[in-house]
N, CA, C and O atoms as CSV, one atom per row, in Angstrom:
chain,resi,resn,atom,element,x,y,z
A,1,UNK,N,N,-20.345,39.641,-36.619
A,1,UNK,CA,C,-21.132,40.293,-37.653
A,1,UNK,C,C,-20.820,41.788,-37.740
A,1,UNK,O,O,-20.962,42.452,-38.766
A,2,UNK,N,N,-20.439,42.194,-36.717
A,2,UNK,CA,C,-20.100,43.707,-36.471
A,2,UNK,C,C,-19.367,44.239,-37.335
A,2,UNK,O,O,-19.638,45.231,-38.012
A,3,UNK,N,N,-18.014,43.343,-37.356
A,3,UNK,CA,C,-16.554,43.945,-37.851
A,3,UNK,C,C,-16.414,42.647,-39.393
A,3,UNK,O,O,-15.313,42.250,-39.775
A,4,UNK,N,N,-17.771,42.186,-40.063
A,4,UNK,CA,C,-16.839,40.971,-40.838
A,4,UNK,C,C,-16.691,41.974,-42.219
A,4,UNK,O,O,-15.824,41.607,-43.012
A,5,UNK,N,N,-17.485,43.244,-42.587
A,5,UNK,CA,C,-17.333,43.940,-43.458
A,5,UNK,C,C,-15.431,44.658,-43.593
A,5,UNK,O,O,-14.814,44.678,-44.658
A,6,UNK,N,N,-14.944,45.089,-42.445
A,6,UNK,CA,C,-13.987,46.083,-41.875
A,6,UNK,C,C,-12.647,45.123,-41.816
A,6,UNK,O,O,-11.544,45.618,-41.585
A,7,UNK,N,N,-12.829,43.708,-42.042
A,7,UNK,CA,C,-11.682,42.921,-41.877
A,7,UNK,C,C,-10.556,43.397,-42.558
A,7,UNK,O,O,-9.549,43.005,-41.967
A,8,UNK,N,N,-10.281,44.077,-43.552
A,8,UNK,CA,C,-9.457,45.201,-43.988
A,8,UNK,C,C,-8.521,46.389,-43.470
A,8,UNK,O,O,-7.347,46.743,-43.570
A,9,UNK,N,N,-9.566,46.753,-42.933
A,9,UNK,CA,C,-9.349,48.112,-42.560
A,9,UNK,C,C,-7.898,48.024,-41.420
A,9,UNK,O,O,-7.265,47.077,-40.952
A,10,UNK,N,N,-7.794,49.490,-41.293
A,10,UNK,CA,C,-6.640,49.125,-40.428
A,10,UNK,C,C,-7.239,49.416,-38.758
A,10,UNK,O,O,-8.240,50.046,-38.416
A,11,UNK,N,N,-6.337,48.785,-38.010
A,11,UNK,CA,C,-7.187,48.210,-36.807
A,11,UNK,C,C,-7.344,49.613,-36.178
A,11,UNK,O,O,-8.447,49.948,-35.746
A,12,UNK,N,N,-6.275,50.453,-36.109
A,12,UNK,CA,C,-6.500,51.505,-35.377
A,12,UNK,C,C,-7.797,52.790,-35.744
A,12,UNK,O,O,-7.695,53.931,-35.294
A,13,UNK,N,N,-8.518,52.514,-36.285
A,13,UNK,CA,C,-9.860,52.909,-37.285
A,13,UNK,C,C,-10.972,52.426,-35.911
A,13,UNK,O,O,-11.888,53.145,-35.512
A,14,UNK,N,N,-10.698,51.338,-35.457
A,14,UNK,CA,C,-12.062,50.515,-35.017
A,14,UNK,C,C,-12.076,50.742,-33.143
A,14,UNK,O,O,-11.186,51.389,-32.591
A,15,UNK,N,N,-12.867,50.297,-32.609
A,15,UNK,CA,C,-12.780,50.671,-31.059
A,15,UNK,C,C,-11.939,49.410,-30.624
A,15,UNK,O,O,-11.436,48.581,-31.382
A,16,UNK,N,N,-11.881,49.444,-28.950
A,16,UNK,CA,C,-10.621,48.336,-28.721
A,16,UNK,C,C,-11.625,46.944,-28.462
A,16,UNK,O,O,-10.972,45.905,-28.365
A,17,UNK,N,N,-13.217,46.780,-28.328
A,17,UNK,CA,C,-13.657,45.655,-28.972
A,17,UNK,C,C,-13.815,45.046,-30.077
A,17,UNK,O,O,-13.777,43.829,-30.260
A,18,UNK,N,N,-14.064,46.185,-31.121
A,18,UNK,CA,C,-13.751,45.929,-32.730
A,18,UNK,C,C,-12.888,45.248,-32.738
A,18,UNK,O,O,-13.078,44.092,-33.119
A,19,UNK,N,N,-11.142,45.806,-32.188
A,19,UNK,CA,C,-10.260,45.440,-32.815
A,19,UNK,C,C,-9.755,43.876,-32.122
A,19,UNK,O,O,-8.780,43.311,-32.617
A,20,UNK,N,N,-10.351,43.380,-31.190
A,20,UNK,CA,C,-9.813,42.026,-30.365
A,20,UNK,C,C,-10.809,41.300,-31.402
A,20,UNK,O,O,-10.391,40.187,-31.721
A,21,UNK,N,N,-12.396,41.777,-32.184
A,21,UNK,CA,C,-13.336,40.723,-33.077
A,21,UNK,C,C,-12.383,40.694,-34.152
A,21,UNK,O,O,-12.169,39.657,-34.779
A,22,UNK,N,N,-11.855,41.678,-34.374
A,22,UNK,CA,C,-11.133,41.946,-35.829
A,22,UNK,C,C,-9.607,40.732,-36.159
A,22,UNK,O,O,-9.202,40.137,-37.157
A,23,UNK,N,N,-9.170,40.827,-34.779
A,23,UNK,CA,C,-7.883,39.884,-34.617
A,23,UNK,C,C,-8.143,38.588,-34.696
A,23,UNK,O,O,-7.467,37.806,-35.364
A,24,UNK,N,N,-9.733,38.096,-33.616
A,24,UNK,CA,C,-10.049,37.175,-33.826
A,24,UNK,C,C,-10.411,36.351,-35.029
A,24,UNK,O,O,-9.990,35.201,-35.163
A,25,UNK,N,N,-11.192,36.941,-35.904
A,25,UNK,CA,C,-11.513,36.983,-37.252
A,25,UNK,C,C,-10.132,36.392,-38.242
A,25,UNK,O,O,-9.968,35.397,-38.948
A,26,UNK,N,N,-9.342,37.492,-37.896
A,26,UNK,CA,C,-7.972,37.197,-38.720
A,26,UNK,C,C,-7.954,36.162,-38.538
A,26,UNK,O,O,-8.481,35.358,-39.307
A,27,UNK,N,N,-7.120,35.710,-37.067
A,27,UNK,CA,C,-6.322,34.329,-36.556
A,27,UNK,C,C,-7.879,32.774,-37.122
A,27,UNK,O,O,-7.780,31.576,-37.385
A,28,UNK,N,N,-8.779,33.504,-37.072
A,28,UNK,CA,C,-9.463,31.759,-37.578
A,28,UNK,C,C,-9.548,32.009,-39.182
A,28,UNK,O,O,-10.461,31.294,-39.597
A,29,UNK,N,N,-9.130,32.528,-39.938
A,29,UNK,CA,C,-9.485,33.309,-41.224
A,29,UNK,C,C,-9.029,31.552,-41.989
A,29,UNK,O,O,-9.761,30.741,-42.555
A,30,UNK,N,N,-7.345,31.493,-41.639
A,30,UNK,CA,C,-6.759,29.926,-42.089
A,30,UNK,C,C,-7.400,28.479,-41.518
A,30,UNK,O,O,-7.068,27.357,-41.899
A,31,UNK,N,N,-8.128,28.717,-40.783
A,31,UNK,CA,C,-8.988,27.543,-39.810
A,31,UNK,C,C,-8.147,26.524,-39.236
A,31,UNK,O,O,-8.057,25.327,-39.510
A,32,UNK,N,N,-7.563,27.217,-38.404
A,32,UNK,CA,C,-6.593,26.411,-37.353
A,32,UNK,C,C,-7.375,25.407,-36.609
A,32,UNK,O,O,-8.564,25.725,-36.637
A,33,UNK,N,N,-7.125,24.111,-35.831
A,33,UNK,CA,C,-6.995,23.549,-35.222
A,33,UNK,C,C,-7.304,24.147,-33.777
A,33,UNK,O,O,-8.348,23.855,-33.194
A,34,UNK,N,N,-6.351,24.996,-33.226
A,34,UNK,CA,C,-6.206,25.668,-32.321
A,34,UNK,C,C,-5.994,26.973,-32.331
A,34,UNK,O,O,-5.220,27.533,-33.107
A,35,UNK,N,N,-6.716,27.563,-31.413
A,35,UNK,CA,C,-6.820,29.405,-31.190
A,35,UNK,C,C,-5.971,29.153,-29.770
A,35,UNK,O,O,-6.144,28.291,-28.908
A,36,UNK,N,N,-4.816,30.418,-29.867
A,36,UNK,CA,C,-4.122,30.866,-28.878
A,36,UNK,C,C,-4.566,31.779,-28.432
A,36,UNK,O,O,-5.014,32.291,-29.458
A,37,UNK,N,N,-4.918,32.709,-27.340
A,37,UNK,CA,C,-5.143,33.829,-26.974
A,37,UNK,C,C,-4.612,34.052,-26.018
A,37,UNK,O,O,-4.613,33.216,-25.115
A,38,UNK,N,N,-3.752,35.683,-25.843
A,38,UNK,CA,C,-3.014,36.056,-24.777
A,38,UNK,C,C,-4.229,37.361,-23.847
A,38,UNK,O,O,-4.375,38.440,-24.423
A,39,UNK,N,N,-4.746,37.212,-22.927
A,39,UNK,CA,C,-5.308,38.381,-22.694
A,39,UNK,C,C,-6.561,38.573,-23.767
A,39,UNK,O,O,-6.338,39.549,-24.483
A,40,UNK,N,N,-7.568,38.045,-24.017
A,40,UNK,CA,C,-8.138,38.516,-24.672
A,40,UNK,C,C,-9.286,39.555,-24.796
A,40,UNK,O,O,-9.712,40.138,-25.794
A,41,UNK,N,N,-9.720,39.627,-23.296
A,41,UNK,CA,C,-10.223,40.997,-23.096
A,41,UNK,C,C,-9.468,42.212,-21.843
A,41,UNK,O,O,-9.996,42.593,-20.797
A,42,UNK,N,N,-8.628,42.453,-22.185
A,42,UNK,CA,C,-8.059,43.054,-21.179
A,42,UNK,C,C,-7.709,44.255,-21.772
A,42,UNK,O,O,-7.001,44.373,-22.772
A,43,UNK,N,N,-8.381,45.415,-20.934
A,43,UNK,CA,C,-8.455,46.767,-21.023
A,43,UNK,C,C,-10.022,47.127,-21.687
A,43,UNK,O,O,-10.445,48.218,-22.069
A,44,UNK,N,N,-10.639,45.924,-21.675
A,44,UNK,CA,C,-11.750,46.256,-22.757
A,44,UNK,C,C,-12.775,46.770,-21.287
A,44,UNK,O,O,-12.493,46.655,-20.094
A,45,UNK,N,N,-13.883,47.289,-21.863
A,45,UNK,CA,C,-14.948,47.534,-20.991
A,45,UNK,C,C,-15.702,46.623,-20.673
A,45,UNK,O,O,-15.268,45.652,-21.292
A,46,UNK,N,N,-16.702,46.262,-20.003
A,46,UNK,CA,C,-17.567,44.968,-19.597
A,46,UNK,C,C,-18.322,44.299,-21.052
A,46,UNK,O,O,-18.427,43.175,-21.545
A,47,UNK,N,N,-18.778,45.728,-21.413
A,47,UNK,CA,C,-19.645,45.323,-22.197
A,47,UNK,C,C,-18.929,44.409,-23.666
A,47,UNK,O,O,-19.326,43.393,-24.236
A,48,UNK,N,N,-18.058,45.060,-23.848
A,48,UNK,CA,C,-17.093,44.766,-24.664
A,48,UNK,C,C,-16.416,43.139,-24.593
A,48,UNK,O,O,-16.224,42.323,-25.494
A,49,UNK,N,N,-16.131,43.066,-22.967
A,49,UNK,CA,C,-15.656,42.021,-22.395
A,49,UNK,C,C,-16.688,40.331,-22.743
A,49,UNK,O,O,-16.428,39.176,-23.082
A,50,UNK,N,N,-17.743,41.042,-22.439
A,50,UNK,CA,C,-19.036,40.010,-22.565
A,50,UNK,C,C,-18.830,39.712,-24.352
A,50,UNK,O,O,-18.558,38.582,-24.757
A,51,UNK,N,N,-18.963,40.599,-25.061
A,51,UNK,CA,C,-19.023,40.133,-26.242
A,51,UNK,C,C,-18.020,39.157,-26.656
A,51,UNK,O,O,-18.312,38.111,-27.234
A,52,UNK,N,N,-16.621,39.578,-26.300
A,52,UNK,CA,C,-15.691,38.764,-26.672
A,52,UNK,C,C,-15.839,37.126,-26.035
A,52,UNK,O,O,-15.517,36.054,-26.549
A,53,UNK,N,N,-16.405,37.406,-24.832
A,53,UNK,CA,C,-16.358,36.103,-24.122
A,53,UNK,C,C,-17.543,35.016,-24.698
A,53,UNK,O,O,-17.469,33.787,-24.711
A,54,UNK,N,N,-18.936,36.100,-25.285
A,54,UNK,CA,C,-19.401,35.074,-26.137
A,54,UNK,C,C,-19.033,34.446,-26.673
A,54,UNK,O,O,-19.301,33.256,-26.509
A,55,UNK,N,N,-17.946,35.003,-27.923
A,55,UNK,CA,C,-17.491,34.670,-29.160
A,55,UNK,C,C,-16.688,33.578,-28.981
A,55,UNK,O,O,-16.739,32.621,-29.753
A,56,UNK,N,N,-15.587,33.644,-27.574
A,56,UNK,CA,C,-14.923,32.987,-27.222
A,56,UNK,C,C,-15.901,31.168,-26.953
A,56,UNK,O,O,-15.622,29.995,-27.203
A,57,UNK,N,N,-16.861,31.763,-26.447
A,57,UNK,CA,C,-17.431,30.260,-26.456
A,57,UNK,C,C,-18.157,29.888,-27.219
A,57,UNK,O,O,-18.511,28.715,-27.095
A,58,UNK,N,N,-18.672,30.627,-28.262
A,58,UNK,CA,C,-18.935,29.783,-29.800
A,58,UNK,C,C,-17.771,28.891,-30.543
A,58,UNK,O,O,-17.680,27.716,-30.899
A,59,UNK,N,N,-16.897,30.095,-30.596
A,59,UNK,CA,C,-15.434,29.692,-31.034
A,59,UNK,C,C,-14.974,28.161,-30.452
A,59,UNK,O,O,-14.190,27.402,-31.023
A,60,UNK,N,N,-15.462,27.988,-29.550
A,60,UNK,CA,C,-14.659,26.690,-28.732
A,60,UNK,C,C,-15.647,25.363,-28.938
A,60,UNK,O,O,-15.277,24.267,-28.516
A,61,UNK,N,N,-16.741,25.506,-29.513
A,61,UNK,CA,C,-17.339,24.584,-30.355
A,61,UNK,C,C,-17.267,23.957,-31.492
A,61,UNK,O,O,-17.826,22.904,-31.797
A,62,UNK,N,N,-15.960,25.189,-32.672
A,62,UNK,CA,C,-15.373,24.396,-33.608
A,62,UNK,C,C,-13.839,24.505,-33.347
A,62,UNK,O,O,-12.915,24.085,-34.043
A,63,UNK,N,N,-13.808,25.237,-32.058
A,63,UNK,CA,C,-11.900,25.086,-32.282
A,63,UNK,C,C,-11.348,24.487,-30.808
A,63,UNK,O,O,-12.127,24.178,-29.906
A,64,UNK,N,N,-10.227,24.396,-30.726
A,64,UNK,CA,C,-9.483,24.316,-29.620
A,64,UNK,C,C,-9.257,25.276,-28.833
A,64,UNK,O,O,-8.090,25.393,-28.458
A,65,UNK,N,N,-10.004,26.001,-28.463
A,65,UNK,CA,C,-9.058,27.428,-27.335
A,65,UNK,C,C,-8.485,27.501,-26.022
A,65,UNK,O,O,-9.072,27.325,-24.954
A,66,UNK,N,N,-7.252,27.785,-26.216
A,66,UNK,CA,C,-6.477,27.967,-25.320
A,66,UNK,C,C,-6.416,29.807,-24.579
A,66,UNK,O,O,-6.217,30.636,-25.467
A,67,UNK,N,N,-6.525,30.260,-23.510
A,67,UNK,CA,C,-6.649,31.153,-23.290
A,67,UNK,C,C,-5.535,31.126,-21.800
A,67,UNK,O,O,-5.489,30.387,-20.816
A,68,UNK,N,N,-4.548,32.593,-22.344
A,68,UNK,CA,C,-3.887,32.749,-21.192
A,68,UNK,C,C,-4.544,33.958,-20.358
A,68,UNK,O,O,-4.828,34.925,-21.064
A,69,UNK,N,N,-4.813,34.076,-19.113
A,69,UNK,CA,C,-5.126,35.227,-18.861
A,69,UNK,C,C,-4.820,35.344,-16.642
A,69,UNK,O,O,-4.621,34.511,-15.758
A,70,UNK,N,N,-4.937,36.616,-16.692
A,70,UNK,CA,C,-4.589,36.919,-15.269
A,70,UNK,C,C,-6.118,36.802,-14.631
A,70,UNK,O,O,-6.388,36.506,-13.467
A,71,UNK,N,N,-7.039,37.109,-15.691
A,71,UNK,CA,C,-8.485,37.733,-14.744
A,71,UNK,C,C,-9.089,36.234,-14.664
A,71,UNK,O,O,-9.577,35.544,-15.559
A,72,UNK,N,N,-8.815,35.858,-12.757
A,72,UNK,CA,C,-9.525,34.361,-12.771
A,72,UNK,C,C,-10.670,34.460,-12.768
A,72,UNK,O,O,-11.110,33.407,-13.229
A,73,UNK,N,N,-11.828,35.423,-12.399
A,73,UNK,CA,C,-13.512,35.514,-13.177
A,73,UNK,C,C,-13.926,35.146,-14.196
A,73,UNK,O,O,-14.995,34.565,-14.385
A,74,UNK,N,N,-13.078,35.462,-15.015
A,74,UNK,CA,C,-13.277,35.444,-16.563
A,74,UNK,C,C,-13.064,33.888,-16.954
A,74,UNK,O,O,-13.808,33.123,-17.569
A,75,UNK,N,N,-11.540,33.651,-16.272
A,75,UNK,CA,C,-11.224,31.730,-16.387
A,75,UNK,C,C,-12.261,31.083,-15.797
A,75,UNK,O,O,-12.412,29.978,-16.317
A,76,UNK,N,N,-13.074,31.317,-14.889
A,76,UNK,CA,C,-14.274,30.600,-14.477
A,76,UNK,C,C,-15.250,30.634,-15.330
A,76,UNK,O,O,-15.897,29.686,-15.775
A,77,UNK,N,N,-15.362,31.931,-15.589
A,77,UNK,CA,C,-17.132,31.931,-16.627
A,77,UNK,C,C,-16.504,31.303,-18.061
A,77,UNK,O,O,-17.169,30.383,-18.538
A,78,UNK,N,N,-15.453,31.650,-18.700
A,78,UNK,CA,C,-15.539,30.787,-19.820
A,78,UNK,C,C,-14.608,29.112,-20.318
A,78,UNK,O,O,-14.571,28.515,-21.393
A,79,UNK,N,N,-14.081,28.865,-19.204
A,79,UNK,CA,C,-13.444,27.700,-19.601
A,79,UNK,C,C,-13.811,26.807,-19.145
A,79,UNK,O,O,-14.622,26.926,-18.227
A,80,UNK,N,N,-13.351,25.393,-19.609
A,80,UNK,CA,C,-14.264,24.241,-19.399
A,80,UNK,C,C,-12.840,23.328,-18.698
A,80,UNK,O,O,-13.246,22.411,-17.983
A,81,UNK,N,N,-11.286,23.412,-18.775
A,81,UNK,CA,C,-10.568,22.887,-17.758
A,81,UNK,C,C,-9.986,24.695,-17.309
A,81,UNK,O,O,-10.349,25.838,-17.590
A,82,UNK,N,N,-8.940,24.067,-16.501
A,82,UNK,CA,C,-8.195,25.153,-15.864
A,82,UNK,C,C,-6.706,24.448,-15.717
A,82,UNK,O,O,-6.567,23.285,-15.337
A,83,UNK,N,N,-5.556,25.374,-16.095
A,83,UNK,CA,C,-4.273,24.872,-16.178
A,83,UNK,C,C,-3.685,26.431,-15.241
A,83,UNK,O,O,-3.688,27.595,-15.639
A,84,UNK,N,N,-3.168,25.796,-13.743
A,84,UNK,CA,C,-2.465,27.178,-13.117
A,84,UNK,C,C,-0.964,26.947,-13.214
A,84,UNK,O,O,-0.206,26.008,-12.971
A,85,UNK,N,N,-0.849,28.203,-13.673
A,85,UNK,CA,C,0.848,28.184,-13.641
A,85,UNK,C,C,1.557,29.432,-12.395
A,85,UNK,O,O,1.129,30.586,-12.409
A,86,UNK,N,N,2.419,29.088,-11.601
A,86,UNK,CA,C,2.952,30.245,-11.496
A,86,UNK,C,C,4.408,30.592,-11.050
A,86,UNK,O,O,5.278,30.103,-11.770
A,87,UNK,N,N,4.697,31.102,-10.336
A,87,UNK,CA,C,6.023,31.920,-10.642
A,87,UNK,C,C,6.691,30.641,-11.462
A,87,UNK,O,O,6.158,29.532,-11.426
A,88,UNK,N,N,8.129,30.948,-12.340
A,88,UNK,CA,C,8.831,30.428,-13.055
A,88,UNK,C,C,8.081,29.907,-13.962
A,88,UNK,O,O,8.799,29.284,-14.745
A,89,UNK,N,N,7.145,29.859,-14.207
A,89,UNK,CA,C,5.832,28.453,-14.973
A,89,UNK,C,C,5.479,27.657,-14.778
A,89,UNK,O,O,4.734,27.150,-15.617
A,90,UNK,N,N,5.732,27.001,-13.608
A,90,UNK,CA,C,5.487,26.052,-12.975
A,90,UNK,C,C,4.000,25.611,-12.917
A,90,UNK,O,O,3.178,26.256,-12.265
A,91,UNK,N,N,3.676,24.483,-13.624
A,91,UNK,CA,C,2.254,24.103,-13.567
A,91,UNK,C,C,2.037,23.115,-11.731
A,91,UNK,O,O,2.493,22.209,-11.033
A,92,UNK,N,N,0.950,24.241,-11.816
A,92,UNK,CA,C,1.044,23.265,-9.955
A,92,UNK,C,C,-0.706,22.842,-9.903
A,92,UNK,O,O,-1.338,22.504,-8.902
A,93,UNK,N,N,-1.228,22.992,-11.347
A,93,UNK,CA,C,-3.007,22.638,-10.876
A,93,UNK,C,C,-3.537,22.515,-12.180
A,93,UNK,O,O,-3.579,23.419,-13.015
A,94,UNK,N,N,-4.026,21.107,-12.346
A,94,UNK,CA,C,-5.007,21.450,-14.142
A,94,UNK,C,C,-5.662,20.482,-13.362
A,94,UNK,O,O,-5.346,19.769,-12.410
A,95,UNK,N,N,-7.204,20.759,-14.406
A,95,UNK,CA,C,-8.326,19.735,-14.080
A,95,UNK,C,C,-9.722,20.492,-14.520
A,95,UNK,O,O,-9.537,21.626,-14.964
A,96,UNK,N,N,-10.609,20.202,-14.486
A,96,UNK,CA,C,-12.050,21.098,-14.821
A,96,UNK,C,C,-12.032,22.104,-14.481
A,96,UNK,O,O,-11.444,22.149,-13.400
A,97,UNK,N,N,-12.522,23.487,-14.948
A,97,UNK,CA,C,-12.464,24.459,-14.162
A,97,UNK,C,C,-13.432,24.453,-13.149
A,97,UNK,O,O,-13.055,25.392,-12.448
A,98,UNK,N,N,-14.476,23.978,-12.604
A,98,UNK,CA,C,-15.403,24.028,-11.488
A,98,UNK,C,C,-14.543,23.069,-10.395
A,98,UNK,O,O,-14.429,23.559,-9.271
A,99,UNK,N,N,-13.939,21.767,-10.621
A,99,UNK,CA,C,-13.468,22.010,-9.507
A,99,UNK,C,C,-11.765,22.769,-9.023
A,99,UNK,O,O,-11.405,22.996,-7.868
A,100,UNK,N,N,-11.117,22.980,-10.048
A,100,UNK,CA,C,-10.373,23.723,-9.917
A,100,UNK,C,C,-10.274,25.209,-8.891
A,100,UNK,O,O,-9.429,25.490,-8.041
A,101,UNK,N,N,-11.572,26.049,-9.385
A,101,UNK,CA,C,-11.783,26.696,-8.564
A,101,UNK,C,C,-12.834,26.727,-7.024
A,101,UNK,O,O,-12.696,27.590,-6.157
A,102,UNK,N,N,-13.933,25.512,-6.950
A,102,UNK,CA,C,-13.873,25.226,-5.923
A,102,UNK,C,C,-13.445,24.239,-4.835
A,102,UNK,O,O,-13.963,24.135,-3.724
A,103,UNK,N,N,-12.210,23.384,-5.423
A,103,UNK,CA,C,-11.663,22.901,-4.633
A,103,UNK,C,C,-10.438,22.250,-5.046
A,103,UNK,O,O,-10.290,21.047,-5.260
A,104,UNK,N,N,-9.385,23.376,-5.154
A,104,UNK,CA,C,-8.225,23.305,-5.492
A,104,UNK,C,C,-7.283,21.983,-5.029
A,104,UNK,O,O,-7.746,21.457,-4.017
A,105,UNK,N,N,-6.559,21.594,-5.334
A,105,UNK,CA,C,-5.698,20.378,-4.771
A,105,UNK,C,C,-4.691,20.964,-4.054
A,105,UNK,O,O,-4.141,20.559,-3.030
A,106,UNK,N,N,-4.463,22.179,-4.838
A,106,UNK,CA,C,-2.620,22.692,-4.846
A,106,UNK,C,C,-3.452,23.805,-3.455
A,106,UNK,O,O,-4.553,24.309,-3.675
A,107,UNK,N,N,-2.691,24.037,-2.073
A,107,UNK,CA,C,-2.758,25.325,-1.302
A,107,UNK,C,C,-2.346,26.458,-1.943
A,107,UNK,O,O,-2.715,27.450,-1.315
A,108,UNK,N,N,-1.632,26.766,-3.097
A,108,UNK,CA,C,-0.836,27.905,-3.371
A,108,UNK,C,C,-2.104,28.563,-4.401
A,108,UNK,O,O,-2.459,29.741,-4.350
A,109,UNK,N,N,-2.696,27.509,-5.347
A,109,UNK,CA,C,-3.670,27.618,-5.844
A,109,UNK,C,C,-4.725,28.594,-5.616
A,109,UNK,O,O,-5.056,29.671,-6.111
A,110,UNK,N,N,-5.372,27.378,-4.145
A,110,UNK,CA,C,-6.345,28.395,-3.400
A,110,UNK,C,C,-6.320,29.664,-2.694
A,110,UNK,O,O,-7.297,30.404,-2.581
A,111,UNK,N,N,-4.674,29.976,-2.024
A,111,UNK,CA,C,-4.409,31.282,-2.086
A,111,UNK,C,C,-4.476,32.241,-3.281
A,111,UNK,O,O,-4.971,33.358,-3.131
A,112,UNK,N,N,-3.974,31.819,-4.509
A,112,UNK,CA,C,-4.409,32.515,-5.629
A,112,UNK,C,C,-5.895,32.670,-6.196
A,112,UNK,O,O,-6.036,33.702,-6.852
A,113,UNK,N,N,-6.657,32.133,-6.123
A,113,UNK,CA,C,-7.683,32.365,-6.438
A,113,UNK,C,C,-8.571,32.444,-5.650
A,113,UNK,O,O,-9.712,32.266,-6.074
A,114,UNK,N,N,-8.406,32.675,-4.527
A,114,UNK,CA,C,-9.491,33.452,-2.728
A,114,UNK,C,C,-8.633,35.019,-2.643
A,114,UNK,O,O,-9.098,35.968,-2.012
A,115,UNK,N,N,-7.321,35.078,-3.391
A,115,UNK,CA,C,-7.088,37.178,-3.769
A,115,UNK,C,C,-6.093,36.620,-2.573
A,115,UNK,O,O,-5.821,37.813,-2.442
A,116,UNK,N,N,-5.280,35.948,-1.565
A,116,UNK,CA,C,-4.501,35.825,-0.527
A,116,UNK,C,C,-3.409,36.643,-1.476
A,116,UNK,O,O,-3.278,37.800,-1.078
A,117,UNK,N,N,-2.714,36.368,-2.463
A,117,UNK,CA,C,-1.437,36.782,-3.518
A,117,UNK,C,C,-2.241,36.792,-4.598
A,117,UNK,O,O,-3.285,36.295,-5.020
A,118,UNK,N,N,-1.158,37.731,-4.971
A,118,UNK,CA,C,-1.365,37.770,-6.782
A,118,UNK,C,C,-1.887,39.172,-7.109
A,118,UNK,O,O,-2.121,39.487,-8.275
């Protein structure tokens, strides 16, 4: 509701939560199937962060979202599976995100997400 007047405007006008509602806005504007997101709150402030992550889970009630991201907090509070990839891309873990993160299959996994690497 913030930014649906400003969908125009040019992004560098708006703050850096404006402008991730503003992108978002765009990318469902054609009503895709599926939302990609790379990073979608990253660099933002908390508060900022929270908003997007709402949106993110309204959003996932009429769409598909896929979300890539480094911050595994964030993959816990808003996703409903979990897909880990790592070095080369290597998928080594998908499944719900609750048990994904409390009880990984993969060891490399649970080093990644107990802070051991990464």
């Amino acid at each position: 509701d913030e930014v649906n007047d400003r969908l125009d405007e040019s992004a560098l006008d708006l703050s850096g939560g404006q402008q991730q509602r503003v992108c978002i806005a765009r990318a469902i504007a054609p009503d895709p199937e599926v939302l990609l997101m790379d990073e979608p709150a990253s660099a933002l402030d908390p508060i900022a962060t929270s908003r997007i992550e709402d949106l993110i889970e309204e959003l996932s009630k009429e769409y598909t979202v896929v979300i890539v991201t480094h911050n595994m907090q964030q993959a816990a509070r808003i996703s409903d599976k979990t897909a880990v990839f790592l070095t080369g891309g290597e998928l080594v873990e998908f499944g719900p995100t609750d048990r994904v993160f409390s009880d990984p299959e993969n060891e490399r996994v649970e080093d990644y997400i107990t802070g051991k690497f990464g």
